[in-house]
N, C-alpha and C positions, 0 to 999 in steps of 0.2 A: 165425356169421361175424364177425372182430372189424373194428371199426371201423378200426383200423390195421394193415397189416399186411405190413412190407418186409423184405428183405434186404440184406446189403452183403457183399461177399467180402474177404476181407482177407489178409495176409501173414503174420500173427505167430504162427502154432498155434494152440493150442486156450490153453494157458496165460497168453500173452499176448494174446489176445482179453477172456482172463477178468479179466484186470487193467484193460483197458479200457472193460471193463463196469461194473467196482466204482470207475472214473475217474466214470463217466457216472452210476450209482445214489448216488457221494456227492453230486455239486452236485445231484440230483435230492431228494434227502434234504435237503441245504441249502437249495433255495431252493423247493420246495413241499411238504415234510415228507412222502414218497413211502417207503415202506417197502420196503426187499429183503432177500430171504431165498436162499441159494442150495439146489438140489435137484437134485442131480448135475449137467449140465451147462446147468442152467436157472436163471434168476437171474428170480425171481418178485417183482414188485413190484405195490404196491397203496396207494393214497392215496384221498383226497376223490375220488371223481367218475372213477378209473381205475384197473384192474387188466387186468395184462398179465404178459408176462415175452419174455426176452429169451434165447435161445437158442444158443450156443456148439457152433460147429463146427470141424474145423481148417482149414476155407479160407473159411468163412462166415460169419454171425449172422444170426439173424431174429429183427424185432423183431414182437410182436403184442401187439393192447390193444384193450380194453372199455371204452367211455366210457360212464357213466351218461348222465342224461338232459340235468343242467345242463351237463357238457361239452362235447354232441354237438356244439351250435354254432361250438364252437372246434375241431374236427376239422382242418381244412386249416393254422390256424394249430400245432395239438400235431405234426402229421405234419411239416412243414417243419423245426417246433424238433428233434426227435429224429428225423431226419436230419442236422442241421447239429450237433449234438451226438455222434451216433454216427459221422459220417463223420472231426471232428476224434480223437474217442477213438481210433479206428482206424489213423488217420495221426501221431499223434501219441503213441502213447502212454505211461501211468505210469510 
């Protein structure tokens, strides 16, 4: 069972979700050196201390993630961030 694990529904298709995504995985690349790879409609990332991915639908996403152990304690703070990250991507997007 992953440590995080939300949805958001959104407006834009599947292609512009996808742009949204690769919005969110570059500052995530930027500013905690987070890796993504995409895998058909799954955008798989992996960093220090978390591996997840992000999942592209055309009216939804789901985000889901594994927090090692030095993470776990930051749980409620990593879920609010990537909500308030995913919700801007979505509404706002590339």
């Amino acid at each position: 069972m992953p440590d995080i694990d939300l949805t958001r529904p959104h407006t834009l298709g599947r292609d512009g979700a996808r742009r949204a995504a690769d919005a969110v995985a570059a500052r995530l690349k930027d500013e905690y050196r987070i890796r993504s790879e995409w895998s058909g409609d799954q955008l798989r990332v992996r960093g220090a201390g978390v591996k997840g991915e992000l999942a592209v639908g055309e009216h939804d996403v789901r985000v889901t993630a594994s927090l090692g152990l030095l993470a776990r304690p930051f749980r409620n703070q990593l879920h609010r961030e990537i909500e308030r990250e995913l919700d801007r991507a979505l509404s706002h997007p590339a």
